[in-house]
N, C-alpha and C positions, 0 to 999 in steps of 0.2 A: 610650509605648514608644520606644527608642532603639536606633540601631543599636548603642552600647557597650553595652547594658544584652542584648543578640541576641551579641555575641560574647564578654561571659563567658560566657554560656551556652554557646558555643560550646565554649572553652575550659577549661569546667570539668571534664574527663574519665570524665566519667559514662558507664556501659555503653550510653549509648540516648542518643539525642536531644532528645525526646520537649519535651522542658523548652525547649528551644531551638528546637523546630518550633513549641511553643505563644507563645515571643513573637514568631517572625517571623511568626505568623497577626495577633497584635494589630498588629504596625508595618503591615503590607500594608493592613489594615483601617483604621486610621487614614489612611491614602494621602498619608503625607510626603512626594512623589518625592525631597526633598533626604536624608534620612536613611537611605529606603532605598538610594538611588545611594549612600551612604557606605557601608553593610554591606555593599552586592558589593564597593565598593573594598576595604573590611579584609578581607573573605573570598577576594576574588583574592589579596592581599599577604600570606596569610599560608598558609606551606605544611605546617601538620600544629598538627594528625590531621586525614589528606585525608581519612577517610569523615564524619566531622560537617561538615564545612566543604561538602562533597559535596553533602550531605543537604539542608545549611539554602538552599546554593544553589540546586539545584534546587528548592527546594520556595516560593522566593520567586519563579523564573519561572514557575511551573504556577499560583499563585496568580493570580501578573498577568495572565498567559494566559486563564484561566478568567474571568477578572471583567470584563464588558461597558464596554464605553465607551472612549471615544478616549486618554483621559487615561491609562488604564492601557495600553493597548494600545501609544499614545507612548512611555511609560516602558519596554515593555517593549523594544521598538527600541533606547533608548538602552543600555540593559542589555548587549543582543546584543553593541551596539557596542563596548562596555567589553570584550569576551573572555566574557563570561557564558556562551556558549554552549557551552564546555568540561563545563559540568554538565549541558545539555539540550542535543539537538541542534537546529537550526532547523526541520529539518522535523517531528520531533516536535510542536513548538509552533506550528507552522503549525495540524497535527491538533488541537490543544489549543483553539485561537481559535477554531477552524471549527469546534466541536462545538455552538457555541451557535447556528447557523444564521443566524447574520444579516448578510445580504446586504446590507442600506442601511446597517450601521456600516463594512460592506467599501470602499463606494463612497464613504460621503462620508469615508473614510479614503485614497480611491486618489489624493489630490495629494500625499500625502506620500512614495509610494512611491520615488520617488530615494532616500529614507533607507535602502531594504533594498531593490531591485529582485526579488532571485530572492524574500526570502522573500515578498512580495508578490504573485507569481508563484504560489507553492506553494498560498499561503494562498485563492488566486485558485479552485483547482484540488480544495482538498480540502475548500472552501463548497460545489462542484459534487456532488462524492461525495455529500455530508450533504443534496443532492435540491436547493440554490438552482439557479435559472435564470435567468442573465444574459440570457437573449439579447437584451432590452428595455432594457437597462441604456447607453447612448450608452456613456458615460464608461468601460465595462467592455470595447467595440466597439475604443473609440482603446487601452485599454490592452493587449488583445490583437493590435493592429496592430504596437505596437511588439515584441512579442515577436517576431512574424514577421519584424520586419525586425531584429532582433537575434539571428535564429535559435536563438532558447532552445529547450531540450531541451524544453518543454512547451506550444512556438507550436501544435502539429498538434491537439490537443486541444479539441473544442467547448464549449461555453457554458453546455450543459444537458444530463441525464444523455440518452443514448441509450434504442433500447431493449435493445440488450443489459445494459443498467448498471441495469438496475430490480432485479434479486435481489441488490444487493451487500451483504454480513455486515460491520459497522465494530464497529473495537473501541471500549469506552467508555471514555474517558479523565476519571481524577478528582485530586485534587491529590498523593494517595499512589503513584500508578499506572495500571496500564491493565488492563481485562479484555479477551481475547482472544472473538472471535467466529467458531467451529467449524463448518463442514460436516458435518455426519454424511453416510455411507453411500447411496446411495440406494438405490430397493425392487427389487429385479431382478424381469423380468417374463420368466418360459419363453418361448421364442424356439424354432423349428427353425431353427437357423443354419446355413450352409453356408460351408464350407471350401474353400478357393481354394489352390492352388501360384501367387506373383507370381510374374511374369517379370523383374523386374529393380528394382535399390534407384534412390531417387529421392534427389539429395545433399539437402541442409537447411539452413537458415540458423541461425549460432548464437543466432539470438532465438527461437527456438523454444525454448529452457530459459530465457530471461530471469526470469520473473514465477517459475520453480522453484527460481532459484539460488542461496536462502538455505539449502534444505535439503540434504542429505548425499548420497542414491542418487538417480542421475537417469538416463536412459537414451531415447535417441528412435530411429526409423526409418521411413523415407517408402519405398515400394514403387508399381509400376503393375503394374494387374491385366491380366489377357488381356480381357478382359468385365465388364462389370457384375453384381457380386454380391449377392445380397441376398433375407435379410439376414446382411451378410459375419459368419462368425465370425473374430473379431479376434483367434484360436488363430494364423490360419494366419499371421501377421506375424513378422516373425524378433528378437523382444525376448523377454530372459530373463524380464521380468515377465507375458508372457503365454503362457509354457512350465507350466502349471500349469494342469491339469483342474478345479481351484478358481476357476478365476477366472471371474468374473460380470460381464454386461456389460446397460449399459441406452440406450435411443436417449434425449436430449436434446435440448432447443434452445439455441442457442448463446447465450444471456443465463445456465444455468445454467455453462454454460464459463466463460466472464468470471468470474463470481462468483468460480468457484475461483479461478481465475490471481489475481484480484485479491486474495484473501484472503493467498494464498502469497506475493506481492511485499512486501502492507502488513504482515501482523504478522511472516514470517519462518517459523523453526522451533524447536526445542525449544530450544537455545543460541545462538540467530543470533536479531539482530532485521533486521525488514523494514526498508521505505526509507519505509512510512508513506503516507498515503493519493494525495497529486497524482502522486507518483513510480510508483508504483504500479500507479494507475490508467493511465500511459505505459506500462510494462512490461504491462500486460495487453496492451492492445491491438495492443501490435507483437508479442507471443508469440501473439495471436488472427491477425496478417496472416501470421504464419509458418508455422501450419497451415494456411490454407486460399488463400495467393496466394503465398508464400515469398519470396524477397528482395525489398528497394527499400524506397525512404521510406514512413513511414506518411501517406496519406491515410485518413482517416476515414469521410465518406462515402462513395465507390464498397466500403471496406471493408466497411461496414456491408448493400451491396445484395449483396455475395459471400457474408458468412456465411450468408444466409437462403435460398442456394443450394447452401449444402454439407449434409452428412448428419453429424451431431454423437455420439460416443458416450464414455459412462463406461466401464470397465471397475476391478474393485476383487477383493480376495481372494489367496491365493494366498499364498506365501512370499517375494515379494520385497517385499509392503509390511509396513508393520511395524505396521499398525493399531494406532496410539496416538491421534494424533491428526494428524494432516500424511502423507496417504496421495492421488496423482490419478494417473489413468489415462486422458488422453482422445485418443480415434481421432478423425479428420475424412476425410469422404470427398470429395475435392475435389467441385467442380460437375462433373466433367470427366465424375465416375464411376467412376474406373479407379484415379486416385491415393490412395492411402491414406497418411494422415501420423500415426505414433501417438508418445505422449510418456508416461511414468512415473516420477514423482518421490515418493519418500517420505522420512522423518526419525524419528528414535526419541531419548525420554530415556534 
């Protein structure tokens, strides 16, 4: 197979692809890197019909992406390099590498990282998600040093999952697409709750909606109680989503929090995509220190010893979510006792 023999097909104006996904499956498989680097060149240089051109493009990165070993993985860098990444994003394909979990093609891949530093970085971050653990890794230790001292957006970020990071939903990614991984509901349990008048609103940081802010309706409110209530009915907070005698509320621990946030950052909502799993994973955790410690840098661990001192809760139901499928409601009761932080983000097709 040839990259000419990949762009008649291209070019042949057929209602589908189909014929043209089937030969750039045979070039990939054969693994010319010179021919294929030819077809992104004629598929960059040429500008229509953009959605076949689209099509065949991205479907020779997700190939690369997907297929183990240095050599592809190489090529797939070079690719980026050419402009390729107009048909996939990088971070997508960060997600795409790191599906296959392997953490020792990461490391004896990390001398090459000067060739792509951030996607290196990403790919670094969304191996973590998929459960690898660096922390025994030397080479992954100096690689992480240098982010901190390059202050990359993903330096704060540890090595190996937490335990809040043990529930987290990924999506599966395959060479045509990605399947989406859903929350459902959880089971409300009868509660006598008790109803509170706060005394006064608490301001909030705007990372408190971060990990929400691919979806449409959002809405937060922080209050200090007079006393400790409990257990508080989250009625008495001043959000329009929880003005509804419909609405159901359940205690949690904060590893089912994470989950959400992390779900809402990675895949997004019904028209919006997310930022994908390492980006993500940053937006969880600084929308997790915004509930329960509110402004400043994230550090991780003193993070991690606060949540398991606050009081975690879902709330769902009601008319302002729109139960499709991208619907969260969660309270956090500071350690304080008194501070209440509540956040409600939903999205509809």
């Amino acid at each position: 197979m040839t990259a000419d023999e990949v762009m008649t097909a291209v070019r042949s104006g057929t209602k589908d692809a189909k014929d043209a996904w089937a030969k750039v499956d045979a070039l990939v498989q054969e693994f010319d890197p010179e021919e294929i680097t030819r077809l992104v060149q004629s598929l960059l240089r040429t500008p229509s019909p953009s959605w076949p051109i689209d099509s065949v493009g991205r479907r020779v990165l997700h190939l690369l992406a997907l297929e183990p070993g240095w050599p592809s993985l190489s090529l797939l860098l070079d690719l980026m390099q050419l402009g390729a990444t107009t048909w996939s994003s990088s971070r997508l394909l960060e997600s795409l590498v790191a599906q296959r979990k392997d953490g020792q093609e990461f490391v004896a891949a990390l001398p090459h990282r000067g060739r792509d530093f951030d996607f290196f970085a990403g790919l670094l971050h969304c191996l973590v998600c998929r459960g690898v653990d660096f922390t025994r890794e030397q080479a992954v230790h100096v690689f992480h040093d240098e982010l901190e001292e390059r202050a990359h957006p993903l330096a704060p970020l540890p090595l190996a999952l937490t335990h809040v990071e043990r529930s987290l939903l990924l999506a599966t990614h395959h060479v045509d697409g990605s399947g989406s991984a859903l929350h459902s509901a959880p089971k409300p349990v009868e509660l006598a709750l008790v109803r509170t008048v706060p005394l006064r609103n608490v301001e909030l940081p705007d990372e408190l909606e971060l990990a929400t802010r691919f979806w449409t309706e959002r809405e937060s409110a922080g209050v200090l109680l007079k006393e400790r209530t409990s257990p508080l009915d989250l009625r008495s907070l001043p959000l329009e989503s929880l003005r509804d005698d419909r609405v159901q509320q359940v205690k949690v621990d904060p590893g089912e929090v994470f989950a959400r946030l992390f779900q809402a950052a990675s895949q997004g909502g019904a028209y919006t995509r997310g930022e994908y799993d390492a980006f993500a994973r940053l937006s969880a955790f600084r929308s997790l220190k915004a509930f329960c410690l509110g402004d400043g840098p994230l550090e991780v661990d003193p993070l991690l010893v606060e949540v398991d001192r606050c009081e975690w809760w879902l709330f769902f139901g009601g008319k302002f979510f729109a139960d499709v499928a991208w619907d969260l409601g969660v309270a956090c009761i500071r350690s304080d006792g008194i501070t209440v932080v509540a956040h409600a983000a939903t999205d509809t097709d």
